[in-house]
VEXDREN-2710 file (C-alpha; in Angstrom, 1 decimal):
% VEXDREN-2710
k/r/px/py/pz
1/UNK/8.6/13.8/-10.5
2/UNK/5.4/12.7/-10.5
3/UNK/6.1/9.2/-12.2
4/UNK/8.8/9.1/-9.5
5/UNK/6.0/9.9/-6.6
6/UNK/3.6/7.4/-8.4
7/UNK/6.6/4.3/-8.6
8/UNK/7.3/5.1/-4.9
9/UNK/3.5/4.8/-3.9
10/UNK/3.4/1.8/-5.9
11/UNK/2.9/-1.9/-4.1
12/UNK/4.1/-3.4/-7.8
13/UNK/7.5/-3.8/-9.3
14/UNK/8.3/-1.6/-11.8
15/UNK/8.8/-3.1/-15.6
16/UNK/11.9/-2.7/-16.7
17/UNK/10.5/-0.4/-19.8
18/UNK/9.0/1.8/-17.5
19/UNK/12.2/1.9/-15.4
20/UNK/14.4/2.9/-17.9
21/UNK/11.7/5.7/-19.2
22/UNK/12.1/7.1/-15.1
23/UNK/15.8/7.0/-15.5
24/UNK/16.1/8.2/-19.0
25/UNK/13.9/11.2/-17.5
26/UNK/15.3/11.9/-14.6
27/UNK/18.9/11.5/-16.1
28/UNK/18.7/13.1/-19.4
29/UNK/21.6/15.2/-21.3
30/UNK/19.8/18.5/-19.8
31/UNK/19.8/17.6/-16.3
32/UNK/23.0/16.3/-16.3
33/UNK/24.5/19.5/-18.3
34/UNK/23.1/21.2/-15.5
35/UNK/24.9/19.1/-12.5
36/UNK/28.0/19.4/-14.4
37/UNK/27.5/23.0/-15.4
38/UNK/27.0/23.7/-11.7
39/UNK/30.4/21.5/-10.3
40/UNK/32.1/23.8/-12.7
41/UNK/30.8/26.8/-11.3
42/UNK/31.8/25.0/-7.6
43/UNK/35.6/24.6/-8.9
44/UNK/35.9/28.3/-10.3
45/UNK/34.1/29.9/-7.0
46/UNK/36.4/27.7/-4.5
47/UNK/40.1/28.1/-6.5
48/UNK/40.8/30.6/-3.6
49/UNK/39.8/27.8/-0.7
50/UNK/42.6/25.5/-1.3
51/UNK/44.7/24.5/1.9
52/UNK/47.9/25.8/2.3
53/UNK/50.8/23.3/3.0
54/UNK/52.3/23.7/6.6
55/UNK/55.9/23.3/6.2
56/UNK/58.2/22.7/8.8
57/UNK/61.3/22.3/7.5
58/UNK/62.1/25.0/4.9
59/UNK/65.0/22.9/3.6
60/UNK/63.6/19.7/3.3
61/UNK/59.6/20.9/2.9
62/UNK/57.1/18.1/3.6
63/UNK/53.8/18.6/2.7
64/UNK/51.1/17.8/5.8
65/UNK/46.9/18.8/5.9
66/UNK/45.8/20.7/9.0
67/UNK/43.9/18.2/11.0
68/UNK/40.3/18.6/10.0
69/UNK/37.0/16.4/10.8
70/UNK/33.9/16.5/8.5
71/UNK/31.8/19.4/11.1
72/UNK/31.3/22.7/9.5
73/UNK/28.7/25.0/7.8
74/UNK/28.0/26.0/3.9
75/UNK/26.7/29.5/3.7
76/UNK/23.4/30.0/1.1
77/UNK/24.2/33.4/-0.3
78/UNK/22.9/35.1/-3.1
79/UNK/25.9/35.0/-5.5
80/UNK/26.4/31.3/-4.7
81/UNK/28.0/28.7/-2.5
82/UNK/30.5/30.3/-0.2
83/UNK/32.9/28.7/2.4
84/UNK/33.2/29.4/5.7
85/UNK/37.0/28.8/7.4
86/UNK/37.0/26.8/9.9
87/UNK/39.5/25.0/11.3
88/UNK/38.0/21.6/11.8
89/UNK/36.4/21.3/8.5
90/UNK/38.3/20.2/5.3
91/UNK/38.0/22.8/2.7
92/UNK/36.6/22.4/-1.3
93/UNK/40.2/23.3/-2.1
94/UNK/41.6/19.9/-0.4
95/UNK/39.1/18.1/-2.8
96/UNK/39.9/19.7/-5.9
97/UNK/43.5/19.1/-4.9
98/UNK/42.3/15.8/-4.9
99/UNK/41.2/15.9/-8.4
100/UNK/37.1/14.8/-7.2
101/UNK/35.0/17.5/-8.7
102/UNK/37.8/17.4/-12.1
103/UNK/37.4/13.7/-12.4
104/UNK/33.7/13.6/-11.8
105/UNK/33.1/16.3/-14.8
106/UNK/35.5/14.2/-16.7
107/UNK/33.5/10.9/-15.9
108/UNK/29.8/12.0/-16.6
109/UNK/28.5/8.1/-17.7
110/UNK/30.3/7.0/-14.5
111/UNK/28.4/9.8/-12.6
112/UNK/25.1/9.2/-14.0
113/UNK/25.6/5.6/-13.8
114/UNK/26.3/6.0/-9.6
115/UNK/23.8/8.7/-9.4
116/UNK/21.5/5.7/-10.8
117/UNK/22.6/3.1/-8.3
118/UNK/22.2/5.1/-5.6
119/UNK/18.5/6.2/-6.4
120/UNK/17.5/2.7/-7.2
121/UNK/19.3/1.8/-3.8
122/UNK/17.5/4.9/-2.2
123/UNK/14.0/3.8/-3.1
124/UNK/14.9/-0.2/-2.5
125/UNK/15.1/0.9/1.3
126/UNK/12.5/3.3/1.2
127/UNK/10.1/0.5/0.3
128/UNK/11.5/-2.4/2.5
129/UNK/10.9/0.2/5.4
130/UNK/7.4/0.4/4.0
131/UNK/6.2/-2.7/3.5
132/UNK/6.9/-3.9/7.0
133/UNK/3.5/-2.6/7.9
134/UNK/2.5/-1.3/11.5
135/UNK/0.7/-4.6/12.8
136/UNK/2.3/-7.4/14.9
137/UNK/1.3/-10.9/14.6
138/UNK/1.6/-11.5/18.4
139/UNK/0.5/-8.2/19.9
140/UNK/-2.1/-6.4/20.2
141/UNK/-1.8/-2.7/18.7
142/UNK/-3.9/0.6/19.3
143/UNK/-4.8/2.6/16.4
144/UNK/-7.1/6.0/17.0
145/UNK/-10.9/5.9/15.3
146/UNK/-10.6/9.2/13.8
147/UNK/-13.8/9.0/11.7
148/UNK/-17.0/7.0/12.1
149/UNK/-19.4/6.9/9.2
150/UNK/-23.2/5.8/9.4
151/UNK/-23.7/3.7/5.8
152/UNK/-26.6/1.9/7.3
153/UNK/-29.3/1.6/10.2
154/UNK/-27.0/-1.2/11.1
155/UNK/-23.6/-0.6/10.2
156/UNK/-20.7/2.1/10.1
157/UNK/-17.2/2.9/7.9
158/UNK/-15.0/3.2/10.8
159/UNK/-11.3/5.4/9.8
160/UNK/-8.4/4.5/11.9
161/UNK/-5.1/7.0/12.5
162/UNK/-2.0/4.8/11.9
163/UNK/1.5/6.5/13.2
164/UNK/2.4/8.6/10.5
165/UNK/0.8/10.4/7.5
166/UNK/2.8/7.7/5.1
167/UNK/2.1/4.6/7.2
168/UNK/1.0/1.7/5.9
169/UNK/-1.4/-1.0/7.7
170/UNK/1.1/-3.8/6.1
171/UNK/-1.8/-6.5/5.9
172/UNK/-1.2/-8.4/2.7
173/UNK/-4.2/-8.5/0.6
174/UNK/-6.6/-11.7/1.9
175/UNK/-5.6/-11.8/4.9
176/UNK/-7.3/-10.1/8.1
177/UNK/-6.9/-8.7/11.4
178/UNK/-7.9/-9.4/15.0
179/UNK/-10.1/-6.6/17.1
180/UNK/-10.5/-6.7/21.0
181/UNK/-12.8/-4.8/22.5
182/UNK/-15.3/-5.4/25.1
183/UNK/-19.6/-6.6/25.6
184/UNK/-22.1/-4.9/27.1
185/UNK/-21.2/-6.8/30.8
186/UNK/-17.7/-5.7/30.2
187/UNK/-16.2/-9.2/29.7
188/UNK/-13.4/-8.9/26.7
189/UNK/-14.5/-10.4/23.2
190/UNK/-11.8/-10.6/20.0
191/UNK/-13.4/-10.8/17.2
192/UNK/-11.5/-11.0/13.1
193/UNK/-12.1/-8.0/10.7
194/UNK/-11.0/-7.7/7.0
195/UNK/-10.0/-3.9/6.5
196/UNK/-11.6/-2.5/3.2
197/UNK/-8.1/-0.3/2.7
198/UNK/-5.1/-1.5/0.8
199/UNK/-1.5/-0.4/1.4
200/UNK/-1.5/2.0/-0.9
201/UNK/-3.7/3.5/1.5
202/UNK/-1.3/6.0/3.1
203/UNK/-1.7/6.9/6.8
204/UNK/-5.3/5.2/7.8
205/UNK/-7.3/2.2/7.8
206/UNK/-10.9/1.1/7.4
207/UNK/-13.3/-1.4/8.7
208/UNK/-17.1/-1.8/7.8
209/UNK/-19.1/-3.4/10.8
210/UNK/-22.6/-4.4/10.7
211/UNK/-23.3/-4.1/14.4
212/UNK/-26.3/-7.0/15.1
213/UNK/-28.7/-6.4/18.1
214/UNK/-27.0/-8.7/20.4
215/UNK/-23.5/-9.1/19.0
216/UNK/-20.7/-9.0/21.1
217/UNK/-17.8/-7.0/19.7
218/UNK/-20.9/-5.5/17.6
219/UNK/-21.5/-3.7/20.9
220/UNK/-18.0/-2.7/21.3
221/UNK/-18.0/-0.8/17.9
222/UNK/-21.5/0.6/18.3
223/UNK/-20.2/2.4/21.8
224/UNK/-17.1/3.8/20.3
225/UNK/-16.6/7.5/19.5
226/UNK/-14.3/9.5/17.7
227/UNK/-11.1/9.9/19.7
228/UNK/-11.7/6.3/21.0
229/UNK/-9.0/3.6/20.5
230/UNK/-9.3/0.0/18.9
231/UNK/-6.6/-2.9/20.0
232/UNK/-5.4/-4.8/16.9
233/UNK/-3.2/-7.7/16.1
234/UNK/-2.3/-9.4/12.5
235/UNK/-2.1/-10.6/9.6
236/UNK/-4.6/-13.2/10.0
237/UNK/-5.6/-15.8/7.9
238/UNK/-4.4/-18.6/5.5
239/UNK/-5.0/-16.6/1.9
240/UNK/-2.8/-14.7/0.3
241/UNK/-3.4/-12.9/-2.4
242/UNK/-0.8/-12.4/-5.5
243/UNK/-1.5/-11.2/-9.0
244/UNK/-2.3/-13.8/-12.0
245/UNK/-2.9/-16.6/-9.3
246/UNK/-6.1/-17.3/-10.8
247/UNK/-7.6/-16.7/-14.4
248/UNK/-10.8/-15.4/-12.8
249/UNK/-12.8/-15.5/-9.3
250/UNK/-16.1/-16.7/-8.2
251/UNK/-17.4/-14.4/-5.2
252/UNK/-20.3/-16.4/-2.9
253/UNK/-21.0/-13.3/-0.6
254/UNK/-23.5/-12.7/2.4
255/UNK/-24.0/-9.7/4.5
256/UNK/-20.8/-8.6/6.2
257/UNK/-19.1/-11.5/4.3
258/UNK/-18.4/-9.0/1.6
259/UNK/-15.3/-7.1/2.8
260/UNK/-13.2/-10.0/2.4
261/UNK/-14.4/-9.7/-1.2
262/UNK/-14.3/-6.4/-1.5
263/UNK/-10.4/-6.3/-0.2
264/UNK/-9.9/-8.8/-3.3
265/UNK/-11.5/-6.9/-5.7
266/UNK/-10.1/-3.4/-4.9
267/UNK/-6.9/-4.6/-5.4
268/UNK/-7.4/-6.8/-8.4
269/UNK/-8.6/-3.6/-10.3
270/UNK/-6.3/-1.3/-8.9
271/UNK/-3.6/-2.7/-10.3
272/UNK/-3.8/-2.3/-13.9
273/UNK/-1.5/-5.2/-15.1
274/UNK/-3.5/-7.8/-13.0
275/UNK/-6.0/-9.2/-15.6
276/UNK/-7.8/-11.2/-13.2
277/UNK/-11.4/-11.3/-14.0
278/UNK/-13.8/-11.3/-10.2
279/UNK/-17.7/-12.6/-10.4
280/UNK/-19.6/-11.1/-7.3
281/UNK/-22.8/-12.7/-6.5
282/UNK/-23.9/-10.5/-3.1
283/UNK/-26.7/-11.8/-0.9
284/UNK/-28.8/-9.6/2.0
285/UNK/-32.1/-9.4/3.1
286/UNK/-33.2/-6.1/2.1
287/UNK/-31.9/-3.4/-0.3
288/UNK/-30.2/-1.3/2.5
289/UNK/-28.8/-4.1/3.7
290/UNK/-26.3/-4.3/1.0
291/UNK/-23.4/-2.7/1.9
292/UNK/-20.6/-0.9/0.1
293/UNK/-22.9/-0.9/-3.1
294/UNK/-22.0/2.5/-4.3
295/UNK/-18.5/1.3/-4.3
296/UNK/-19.2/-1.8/-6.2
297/UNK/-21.1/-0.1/-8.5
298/UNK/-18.6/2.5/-9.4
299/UNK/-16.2/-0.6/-10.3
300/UNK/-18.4/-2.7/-12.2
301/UNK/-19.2/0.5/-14.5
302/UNK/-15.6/1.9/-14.6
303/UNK/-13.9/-2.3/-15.2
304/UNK/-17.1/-3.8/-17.2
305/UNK/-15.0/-5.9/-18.4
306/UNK/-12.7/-6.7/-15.1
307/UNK/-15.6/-6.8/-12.6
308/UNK/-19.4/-7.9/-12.3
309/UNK/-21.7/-8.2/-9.9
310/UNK/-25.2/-9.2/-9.0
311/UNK/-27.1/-8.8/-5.8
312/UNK/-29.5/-11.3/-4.4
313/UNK/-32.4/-10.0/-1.9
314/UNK/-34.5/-12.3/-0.2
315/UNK/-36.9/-9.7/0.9
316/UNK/-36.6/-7.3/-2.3
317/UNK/-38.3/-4.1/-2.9
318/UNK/-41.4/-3.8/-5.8
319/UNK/-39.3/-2.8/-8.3
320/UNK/-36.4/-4.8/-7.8
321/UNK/-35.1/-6.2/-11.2
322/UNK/-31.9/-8.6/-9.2
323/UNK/-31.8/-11.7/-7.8
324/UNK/-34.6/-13.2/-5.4
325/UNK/-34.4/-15.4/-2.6
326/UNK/-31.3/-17.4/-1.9
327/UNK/-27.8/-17.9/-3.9
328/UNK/-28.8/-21.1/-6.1
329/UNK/-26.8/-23.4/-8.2
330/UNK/-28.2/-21.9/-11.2
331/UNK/-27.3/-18.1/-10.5
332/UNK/-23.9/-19.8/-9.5
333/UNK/-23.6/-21.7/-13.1
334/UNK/-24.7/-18.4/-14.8
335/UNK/-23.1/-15.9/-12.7
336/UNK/-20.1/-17.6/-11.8
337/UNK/-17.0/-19.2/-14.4
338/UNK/-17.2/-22.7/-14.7
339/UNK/-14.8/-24.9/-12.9
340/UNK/-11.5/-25.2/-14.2
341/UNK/-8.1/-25.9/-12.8
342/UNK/-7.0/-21.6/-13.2
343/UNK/-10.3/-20.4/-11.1
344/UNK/-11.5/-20.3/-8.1
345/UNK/-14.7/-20.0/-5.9
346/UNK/-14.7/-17.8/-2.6
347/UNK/-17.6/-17.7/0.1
348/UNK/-17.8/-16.1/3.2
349/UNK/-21.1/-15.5/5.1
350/UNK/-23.6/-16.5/7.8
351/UNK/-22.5/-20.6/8.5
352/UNK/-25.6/-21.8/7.4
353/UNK/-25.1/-19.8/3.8
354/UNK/-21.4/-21.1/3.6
355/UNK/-23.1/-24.8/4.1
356/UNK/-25.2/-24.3/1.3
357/UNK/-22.7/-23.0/-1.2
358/UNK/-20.5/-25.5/-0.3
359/UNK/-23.1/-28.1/-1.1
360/UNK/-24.2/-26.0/-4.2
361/UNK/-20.9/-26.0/-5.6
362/UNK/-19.5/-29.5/-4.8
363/UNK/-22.6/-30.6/-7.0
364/UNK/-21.3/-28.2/-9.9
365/UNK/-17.9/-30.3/-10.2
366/UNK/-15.9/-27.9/-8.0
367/UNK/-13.6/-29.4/-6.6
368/UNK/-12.2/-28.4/-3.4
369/UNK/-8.8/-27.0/-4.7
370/UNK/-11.2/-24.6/-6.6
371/UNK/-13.1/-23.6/-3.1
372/UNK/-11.8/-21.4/-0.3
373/UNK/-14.0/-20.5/2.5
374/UNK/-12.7/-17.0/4.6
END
């Protein structure tokens, strides 16, 4: 059961080697000697249940079926299934007169190979209703904060409810959302947000907002409490992500910039047959400016050879053994892979930063199908 929980929960297909493993599992000799042993058991216990044939002409005798519709109940009792007459329900009897239950024991392959189709079937719909997501493209949408987290004098880890526990957020990975909320005179602002969550994340969402002294929608988040609503709208955004497009990733990141980044790279390593390799170089001002860093760090030790990163402060602490300063094309050429027609370089920060790395790598024989700006 729980490689069946874990293939439901999963946003990959599953190999075929792993699929027949499931099957071979959950349809081996011994659980199918028990289904059969129990449709046996059915067809002794309900011998007594068959119909009797109304007849109406005792000379010429026709055989007719009460009228019966598909309503009635099925009694749990200790010594097993039992019927209960009723008149407008067909009985078990009608069915073995039918010859199902005898042909079905008769036919186990067949029966295991239907049983198959209609779990693969089961779990083809399951996901379709899934992956439609809760956000609408042309909408706006109101999901409940239902945890707000202080990570920073600056910024929060806000938690948002979706419908059900089992939701899904339905934002493919790269892309963002669209938040409307309102400034400090009231006027409305919409501002874009990359969620830090995944799909597999069941039944919430999260954002990480740096809220700046005189931002406008930074206002908006800095004033909400627990209990408060957020308007969203989506997918946003012209990249999407999907597994093995890319040999390997430069990350140019500043500030906020790195939830983008950090969407990428949670589901790069998540996924355990994505080999993409992701190069973060992270750039803030101070050591507690750098956010998510616990998180980063946990990936860079557990997928060494997945993931790296390496911060950049420009006003560093005394014992501060990164980067200094600003990104430079030299921590790009040694931090980043070199350009090549399977990789690519993504940035997304401050405008003034983005300018620069743009220069930076244009001079480093990147070409432009190699760069993406978010």
């Amino acid at each position: 059961m729980n490689d069946l929980t874990l293939f439901l929960n999963s946003r990959e297909p599953l190999p075929l080697k792993d699929a027949e493993l499931l099957l071979i599992n959950v349809f081996s000799p011994l659980c199918l000697e028990r289904l059969f042993s129990t449709v046996d058991t059915d067809i002794a216990k309900l011998d007594g249940c068959q119909e009797k044939p109304i007849v109406e002409n005792a000379a010429a005798p026709t055989e007719k079926f009460a009228p019966v519709s598909w309503r009635g109940n099925l009694e749990q009792s200790h010594s097993g299934r039992k019927l209960k007459p009723s008149l407008n329900m067909p009985s078990f009897g009608f069915i073995i007169n039918m010859g199902l239950l005898k042909s079905i024991r008769e036919n186990a392959i067949g029966v295991a190979l239907a049983l198959v189709a209609i779990l693969i079937s089961g779990i083809y719909i399951f996901r379709r209703s899934r992956s439609r997501g809760c956000l609408d493209p042309k909408k706006f949408k109101e999901f409940r904060l239902i945890k707000k987290t202080q990570i920073s004098p600056n910024s929060a880890r806000f938690r948002f409810a979706l419908p059900t526990p089992t939701s899904v957020l339905g934002l493919p990975v790269g892309q963002h959302i669209v938040c409307r909320g309102k400034d400090r005179d009231g006027k409305e602002v919409i501002r874009p947000y990359t969620p830090i969550t995944l799909d597999s994340d069941l039944g919430y969402f999260e954002l990480v907002v740096k809220m700046y002294p005189k931002g406008r929608m930074s206002h908006h988040f800095r004033e909400m409490r627990e209990g408060d609503y957020l308007p969203v709208k989506g997918p946003k955004g012209q990249f999407k992500y999907k597994p093995g497009q890319a040999r390997a990733f430069g990350m140019l990141a500043g500030g906020s910039g790195i939830t983008p980044m950090f969407q990428l790279i949670h589901a790069i390593l998540e996924n355990p047959r994505d080999k993409t390799k992701a190069h973060l170089i992270y750039a803030n001002v101070t050591v507690n400016d750098i956010l998510l860093k616990e998180d980063l760090d946990t990936f860079a030790k557990k997928f060494p050879d997945r993931f790296q990163v390496y911060y950049v402060l420009s006003q560093p602490h005394e014992n501060w053994n990164g980067g200094i300063g600003h990104i430079s094309k030299e921590m790009i050429r040694t931090r980043c892979p070199p350009p090549a027609s399977d990789i690519q370089i993504l940035r997304c920060g401050p405008p003034p930063m983005n300018k620069a790395m743009a220069a930076h790598l244009n001079e480093l024989g990147y070409t432009q199908n190699m760069q993406f700006e978010f």
